[in-house]
C-alpha positions in Angstrom: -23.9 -10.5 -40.3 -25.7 -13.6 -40.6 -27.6 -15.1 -43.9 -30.8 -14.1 -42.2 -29.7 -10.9 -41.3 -28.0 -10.3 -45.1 -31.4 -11.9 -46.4 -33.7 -9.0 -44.1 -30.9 -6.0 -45.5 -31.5 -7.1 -49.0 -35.1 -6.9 -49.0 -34.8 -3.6 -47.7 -32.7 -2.3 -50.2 -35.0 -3.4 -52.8 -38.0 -1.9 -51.1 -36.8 1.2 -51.1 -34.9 0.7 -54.8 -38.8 0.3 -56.0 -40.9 2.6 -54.6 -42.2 5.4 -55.9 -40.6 8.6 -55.8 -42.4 10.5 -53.1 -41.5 7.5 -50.3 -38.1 7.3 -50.9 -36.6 9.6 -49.1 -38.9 8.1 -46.1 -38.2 4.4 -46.6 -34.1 5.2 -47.3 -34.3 6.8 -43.4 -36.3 3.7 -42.5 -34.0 1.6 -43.6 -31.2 2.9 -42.5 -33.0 2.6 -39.3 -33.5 -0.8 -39.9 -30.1 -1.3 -40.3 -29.2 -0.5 -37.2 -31.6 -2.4 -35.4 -31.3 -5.6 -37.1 -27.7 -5.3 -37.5 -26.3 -4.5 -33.8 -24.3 -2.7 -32.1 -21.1 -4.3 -33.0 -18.5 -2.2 -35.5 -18.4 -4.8 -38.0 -22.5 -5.5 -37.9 -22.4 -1.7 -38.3 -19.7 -2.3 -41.6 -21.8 -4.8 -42.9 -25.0 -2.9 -42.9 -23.5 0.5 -44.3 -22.5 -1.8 -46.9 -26.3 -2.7 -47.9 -27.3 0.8 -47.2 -24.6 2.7 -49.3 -25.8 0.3 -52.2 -29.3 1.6 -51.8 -28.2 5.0 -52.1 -26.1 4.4 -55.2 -28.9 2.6 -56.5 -31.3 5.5 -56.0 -28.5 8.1 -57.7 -28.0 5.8 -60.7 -31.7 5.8 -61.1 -31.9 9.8 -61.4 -32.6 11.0 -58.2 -31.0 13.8 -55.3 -30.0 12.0 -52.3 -29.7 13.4 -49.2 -28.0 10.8 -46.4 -28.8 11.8 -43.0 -28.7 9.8 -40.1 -29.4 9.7 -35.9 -26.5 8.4 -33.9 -28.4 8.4 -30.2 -27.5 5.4 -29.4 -24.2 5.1 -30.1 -23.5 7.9 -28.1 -25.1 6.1 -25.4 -23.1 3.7 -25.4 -19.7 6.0 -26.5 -21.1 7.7 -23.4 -21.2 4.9 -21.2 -17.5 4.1 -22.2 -16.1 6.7 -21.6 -18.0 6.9 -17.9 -16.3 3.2 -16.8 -13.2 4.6 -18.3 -13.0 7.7 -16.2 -14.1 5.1 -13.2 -10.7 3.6 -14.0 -8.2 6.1 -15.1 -8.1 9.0 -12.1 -6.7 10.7 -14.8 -9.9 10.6 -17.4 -11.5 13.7 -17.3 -15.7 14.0 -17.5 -16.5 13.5 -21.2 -19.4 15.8 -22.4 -21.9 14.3 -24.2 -21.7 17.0 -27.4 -18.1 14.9 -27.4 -19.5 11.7 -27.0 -21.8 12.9 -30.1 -19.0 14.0 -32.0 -17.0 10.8 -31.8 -20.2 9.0 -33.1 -20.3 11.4 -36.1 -17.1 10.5 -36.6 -17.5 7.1 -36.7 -20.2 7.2 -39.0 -18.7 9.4 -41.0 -15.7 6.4 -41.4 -17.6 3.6 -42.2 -19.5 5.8 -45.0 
């Protein structure tokens, strides 16, 4: 992640650190969001930003409040989907991949990096 990058995370985090307690929960999805558009698409731009992210939510637990992380994963299982598309291209052998797989594999990555 670049300084700019690191420097556009932490502001985030600290916007959503101080606000008030009915937009957190809105601003902690936007950011995380934010994250993933800022950060790319790249595993350890992705590592990088759960990083910041993860911090925000400890923040907001050591400040008193319920969390509750959520997240959308569309386009990385586009691009899981996609993939796995130029790999069964290549491998006669590669079966078609659903997408509820392709969206399971995404959970699962998420679900890593967390």
């Amino acid at each position: 992640m670049s300084e700019k990058e690191k420097k556009i995370m932490e502001t985030i985090a600290k916007v959503v650190k101080g606000a008030s307690a009915p937009t957190k929960d809105y601003l902690l999805g936007w950011a995380e969001g934010a994250a993933s558009v800022v950060c790319g698409p790249l595993l350890p731009e992705q590592a990088a930003a759960v990083k910041v992210t993860a911090r925000a939510v400890v923040d907001l637990i050591e400040d008193g409040h319920q969390v509750v992380v959520a997240h959308g994963n569309g386009p990385q299982v586009g691009i899981i989907n996609n993939a796995m598309g130029a790999l069964q291209k290549e491998d006669p052998h590669q079966g078609f991949t659903p997408l509820s797989v392709c969206g399971a594999m995404s959970q699962a990555y998420i679900g890593y990096d967390l």
